[in-house]
C-alpha positions as CSV (number, residue, x, y, z in Angstrom):
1,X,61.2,-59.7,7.5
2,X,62.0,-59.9,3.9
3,X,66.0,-58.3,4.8
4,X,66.3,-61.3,7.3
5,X,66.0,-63.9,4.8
6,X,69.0,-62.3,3.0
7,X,72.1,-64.2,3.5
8,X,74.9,-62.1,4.8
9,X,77.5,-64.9,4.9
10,X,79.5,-64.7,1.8
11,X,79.7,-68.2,1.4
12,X,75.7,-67.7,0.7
13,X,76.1,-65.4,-1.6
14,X,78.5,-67.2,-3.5
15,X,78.9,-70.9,-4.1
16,X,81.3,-72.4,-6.2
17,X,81.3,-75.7,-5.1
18,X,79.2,-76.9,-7.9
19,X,80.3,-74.9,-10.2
20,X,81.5,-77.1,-13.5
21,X,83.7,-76.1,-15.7
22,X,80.8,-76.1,-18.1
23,X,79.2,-73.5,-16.5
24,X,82.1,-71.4,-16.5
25,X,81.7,-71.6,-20.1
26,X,78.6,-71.1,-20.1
27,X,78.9,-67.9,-18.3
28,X,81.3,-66.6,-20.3
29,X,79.2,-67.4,-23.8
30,X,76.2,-65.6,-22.1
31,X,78.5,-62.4,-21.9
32,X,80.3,-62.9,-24.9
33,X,76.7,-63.2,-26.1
34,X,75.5,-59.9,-24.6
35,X,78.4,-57.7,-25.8
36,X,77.9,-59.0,-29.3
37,X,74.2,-58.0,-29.3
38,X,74.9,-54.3,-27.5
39,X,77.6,-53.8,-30.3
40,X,74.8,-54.7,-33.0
41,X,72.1,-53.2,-31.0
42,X,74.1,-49.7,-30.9
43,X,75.1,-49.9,-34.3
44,X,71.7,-50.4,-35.8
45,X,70.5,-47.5,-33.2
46,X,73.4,-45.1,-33.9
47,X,72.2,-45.6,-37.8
48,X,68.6,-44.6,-37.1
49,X,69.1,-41.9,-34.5
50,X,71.2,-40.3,-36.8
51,X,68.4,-39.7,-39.5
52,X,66.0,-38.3,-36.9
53,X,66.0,-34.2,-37.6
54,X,66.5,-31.6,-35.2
55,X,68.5,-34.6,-32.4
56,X,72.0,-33.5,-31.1
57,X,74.6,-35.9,-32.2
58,X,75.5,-35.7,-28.4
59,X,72.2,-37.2,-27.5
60,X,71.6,-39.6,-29.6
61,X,75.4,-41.1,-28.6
62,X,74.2,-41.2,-24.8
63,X,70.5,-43.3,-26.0
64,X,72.8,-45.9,-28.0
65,X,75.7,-45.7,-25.3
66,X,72.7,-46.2,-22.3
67,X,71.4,-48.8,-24.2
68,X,74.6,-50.9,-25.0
69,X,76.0,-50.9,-21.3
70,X,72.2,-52.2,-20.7
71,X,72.3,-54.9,-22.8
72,X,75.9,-56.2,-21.0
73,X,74.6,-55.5,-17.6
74,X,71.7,-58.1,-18.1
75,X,74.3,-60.5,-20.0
76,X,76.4,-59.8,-16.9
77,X,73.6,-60.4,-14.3
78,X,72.3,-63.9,-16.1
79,X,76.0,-65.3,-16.2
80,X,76.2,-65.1,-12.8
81,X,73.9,-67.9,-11.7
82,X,76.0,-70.0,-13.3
83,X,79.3,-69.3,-11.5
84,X,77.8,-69.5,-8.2
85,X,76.3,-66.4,-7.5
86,X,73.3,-65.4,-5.9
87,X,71.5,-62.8,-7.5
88,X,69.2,-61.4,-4.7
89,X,71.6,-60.3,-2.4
90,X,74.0,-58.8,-5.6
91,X,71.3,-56.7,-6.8
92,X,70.8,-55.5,-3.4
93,X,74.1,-54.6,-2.8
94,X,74.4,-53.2,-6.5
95,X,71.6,-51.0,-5.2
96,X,73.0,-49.6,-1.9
97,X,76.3,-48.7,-4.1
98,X,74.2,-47.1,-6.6
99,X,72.6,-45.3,-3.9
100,X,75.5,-44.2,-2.4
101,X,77.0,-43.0,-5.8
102,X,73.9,-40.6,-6.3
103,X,74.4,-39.2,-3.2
104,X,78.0,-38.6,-3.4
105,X,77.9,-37.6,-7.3
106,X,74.9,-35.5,-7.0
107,X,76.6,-32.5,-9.0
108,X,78.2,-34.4,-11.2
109,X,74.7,-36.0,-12.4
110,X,72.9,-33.0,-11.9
111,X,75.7,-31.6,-14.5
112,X,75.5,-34.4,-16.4
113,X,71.5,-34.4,-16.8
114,X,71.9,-30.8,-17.8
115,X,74.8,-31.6,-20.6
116,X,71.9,-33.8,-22.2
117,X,68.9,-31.5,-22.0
118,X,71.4,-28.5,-23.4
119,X,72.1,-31.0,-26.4
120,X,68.2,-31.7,-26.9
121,X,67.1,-28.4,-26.7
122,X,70.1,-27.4,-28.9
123,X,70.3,-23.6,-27.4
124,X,73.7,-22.9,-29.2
125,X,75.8,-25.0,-31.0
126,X,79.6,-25.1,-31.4
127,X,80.9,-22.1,-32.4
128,X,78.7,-19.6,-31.5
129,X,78.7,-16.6,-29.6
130,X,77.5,-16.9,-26.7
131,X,76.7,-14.4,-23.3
132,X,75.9,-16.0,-19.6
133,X,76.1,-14.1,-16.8
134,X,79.3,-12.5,-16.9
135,X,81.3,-14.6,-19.4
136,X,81.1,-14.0,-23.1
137,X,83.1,-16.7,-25.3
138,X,82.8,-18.7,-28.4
139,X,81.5,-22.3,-27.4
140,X,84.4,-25.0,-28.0
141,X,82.6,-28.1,-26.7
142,X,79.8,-29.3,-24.4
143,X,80.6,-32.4,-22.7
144,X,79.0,-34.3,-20.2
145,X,79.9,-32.1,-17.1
146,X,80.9,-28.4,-18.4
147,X,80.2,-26.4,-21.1
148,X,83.9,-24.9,-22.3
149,X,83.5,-21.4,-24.2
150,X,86.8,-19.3,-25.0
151,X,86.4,-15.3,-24.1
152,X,87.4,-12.6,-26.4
153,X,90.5,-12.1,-24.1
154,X,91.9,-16.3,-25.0
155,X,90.7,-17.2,-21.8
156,X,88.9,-20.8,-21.6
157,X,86.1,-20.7,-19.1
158,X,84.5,-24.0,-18.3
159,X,80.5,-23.3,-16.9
160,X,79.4,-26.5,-15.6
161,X,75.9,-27.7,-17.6
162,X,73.9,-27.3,-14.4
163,X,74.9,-23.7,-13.7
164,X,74.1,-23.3,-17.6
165,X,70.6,-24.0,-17.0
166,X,70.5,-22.0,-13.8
167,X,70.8,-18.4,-16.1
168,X,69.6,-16.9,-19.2
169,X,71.8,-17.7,-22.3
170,X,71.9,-15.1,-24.7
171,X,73.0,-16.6,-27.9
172,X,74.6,-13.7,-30.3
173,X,75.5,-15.6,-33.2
174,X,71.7,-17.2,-34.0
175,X,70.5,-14.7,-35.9
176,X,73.4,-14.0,-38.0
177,X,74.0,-10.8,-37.4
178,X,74.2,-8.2,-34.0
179,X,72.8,-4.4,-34.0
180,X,75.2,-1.8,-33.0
181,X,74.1,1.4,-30.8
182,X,76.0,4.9,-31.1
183,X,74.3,8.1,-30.1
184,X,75.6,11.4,-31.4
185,X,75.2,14.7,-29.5
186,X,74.7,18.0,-31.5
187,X,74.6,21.1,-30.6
188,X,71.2,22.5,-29.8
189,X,70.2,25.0,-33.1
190,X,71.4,22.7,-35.4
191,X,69.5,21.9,-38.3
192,X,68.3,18.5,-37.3
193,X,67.6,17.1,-40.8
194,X,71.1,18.1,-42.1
195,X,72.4,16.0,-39.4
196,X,70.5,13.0,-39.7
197,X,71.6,13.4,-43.4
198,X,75.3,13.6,-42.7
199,X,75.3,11.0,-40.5
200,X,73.1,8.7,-42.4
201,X,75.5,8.9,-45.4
202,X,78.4,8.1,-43.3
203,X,77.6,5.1,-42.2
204,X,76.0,3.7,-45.5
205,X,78.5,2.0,-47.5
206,X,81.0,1.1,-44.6
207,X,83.0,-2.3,-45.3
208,X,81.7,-3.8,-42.0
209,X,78.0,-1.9,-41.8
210,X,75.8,-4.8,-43.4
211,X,73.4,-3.1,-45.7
212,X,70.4,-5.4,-44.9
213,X,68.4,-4.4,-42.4
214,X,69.4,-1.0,-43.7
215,X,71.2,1.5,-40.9
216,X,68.4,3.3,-38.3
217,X,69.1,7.0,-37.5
218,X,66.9,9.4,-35.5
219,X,66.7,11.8,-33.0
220,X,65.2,10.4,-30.0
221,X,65.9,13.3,-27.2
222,X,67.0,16.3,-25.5
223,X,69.3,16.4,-22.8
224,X,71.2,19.1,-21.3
225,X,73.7,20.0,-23.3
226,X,72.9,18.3,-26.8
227,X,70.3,16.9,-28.9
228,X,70.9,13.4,-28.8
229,X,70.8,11.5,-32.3
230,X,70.9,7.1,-32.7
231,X,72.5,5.5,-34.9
232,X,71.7,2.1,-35.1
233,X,74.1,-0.4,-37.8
234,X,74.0,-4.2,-38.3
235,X,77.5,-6.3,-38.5
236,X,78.4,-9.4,-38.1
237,X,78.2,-11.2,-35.0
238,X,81.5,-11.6,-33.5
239,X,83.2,-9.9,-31.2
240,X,86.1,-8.3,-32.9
241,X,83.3,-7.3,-35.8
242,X,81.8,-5.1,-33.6
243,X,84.8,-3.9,-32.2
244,X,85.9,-2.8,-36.0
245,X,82.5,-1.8,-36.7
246,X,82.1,1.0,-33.8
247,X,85.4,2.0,-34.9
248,X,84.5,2.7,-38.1
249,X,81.4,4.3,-37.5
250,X,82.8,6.6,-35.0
251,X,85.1,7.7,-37.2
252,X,83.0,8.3,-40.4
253,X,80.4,10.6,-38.4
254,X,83.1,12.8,-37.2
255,X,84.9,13.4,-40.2
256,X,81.3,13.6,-41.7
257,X,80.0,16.0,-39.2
258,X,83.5,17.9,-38.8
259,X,83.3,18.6,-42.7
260,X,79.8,20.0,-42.7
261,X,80.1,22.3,-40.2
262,X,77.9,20.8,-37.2
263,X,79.1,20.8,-34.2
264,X,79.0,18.4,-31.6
265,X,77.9,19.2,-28.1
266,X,80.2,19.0,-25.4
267,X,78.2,19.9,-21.5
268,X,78.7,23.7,-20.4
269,X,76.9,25.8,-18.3
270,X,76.1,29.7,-18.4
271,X,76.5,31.2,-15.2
272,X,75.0,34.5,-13.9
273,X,76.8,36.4,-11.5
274,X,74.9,39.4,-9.9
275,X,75.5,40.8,-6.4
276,X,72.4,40.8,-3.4
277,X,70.3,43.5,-3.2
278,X,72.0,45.1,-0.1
279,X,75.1,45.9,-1.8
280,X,73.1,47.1,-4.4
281,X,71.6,49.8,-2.1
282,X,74.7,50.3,-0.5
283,X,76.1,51.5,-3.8
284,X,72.9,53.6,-4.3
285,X,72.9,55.5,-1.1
286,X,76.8,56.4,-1.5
């Protein structure tokens, strides 16, 4: 009942055969009005989000955006009662196209819902190092659909915000700093304490070993071949710093181990050759 009393003809929905040329002014002043008051409105609101700790600039723009284009669409919707329009059926057709634009542009609000929850909870910023699934890249902006990060190799990979949220995010630049694993193989018989020795001063004072925390080494196993030693280092977080920084520490324990006489293990296997037992006896008996 209440969709049959809502005129379908157009000239119901509009009317502007009493429509003055006052209320054409009026109209207009009431959206003149309403744009003046969103541009104050978002002014004073950009002002005092700003101030508020710990909130994205990102989010704060889209409160004092949202709010502005609210402000106009009401200035909007009372002007046009005064050029003829009916605002019933308007609102209902506003309402089927907004429904249809949800539907259609699902992902895009999905994305776009996403962008603003990655700005509130603020898991990386611009900048940082960052690792999700199997892209690692420096973050270069987060807009409203994609998160853009550029990989080690130039490449610019753009995740969309939704996917974002769908995977961990390892962020490798929070802490300052990124650990470095290398594991050293010496032969068995070695004297273990000499060789954590050795390779502890080798890697102290290196340019891109970060002295606090302090470098780890210990010997954590035995395998076939080798007694395996770890050497953990800090260094800074980026990408080519731990490229240098394995570099360097490779280098340092071999020339440090190579010039105290320690050998590292390689794999090799004895093997025992003996003949069966009936060719033994064969050789007995002749």
């Amino acid at each position: 009942m209440y969709f049959q009393t809502i005129p379908i003809d157009v000239d119901d929905i509009v009317d502007t055969a009493h429509v003055t040329g006052s209320d054409i002014a009026t109209a207009v002043a009431i959206v003149v009005v309403a744009v003046l008051v969103a541009m104050i409105v978002r002014r004073l609101m950009r002002k005092w989000l700003l101030k508020i700790d710990g909130l994205p600039d990102a989010a704060a723009s889209a409160v004092w955006r949202s709010t502005g284009y609210l402000i106009v669409f009401t200035g909007v919707m009372l002007a046009l009662p005064w050029l003829g329009f009916q605002t019933q059926p308007v609102l209902l057709m506003m309402f089927f196209v907004a429904l249809l634009v949800v539907f259609a542009g699902r992902p895009l609000l999905e994305s776009f819902t996403a962008g603003i929850i990655l700005q509130v909870r603020s898991p990386f910023g611009v900048g940082d190092l960052i690792q999700h699934g199997d892209f690692v890249g420096i973050v270069e902006e987060t807009n409203a659909r994609t998160t853009v990060i550029i990989t080690p190799d130039g490449e610019t990979v753009a995740i969309t915000n939704a996917a974002m949220l769908s995977e961990p995010i390892t962020n490798l630049s929070a802490e300052g700093a990124r650990r470095t694993t290398v594991h050293v193989g010496v032969a068995y018989g070695t004297d273990l304490d000499t060789a954590v020795h050795v390779i502890t001063r080798a890697v102290e004072g290196l340019g891109t070993v970060l002295d606090e925390p302090p470098p780890a080494i210990g010997v954590v196993d035995y395998e076939d071949s080798a007694i395996r030693i770890r050497v953990w280092c800090w260094h800074l977080p980026s990408m080519m710093d731990e490229f240098v920084a394995r570099d360097q520490i490779i280098r340092s324990i071999d020339r440090s181990l190579a010039t105290a006489g320690i050998v590292i293990a390689f794999p090799q296997r004895d093997v025992w050759l003996r003949k069966p037992s009936s060719d033994i006896s064969c050789e007995e008996q002749s």
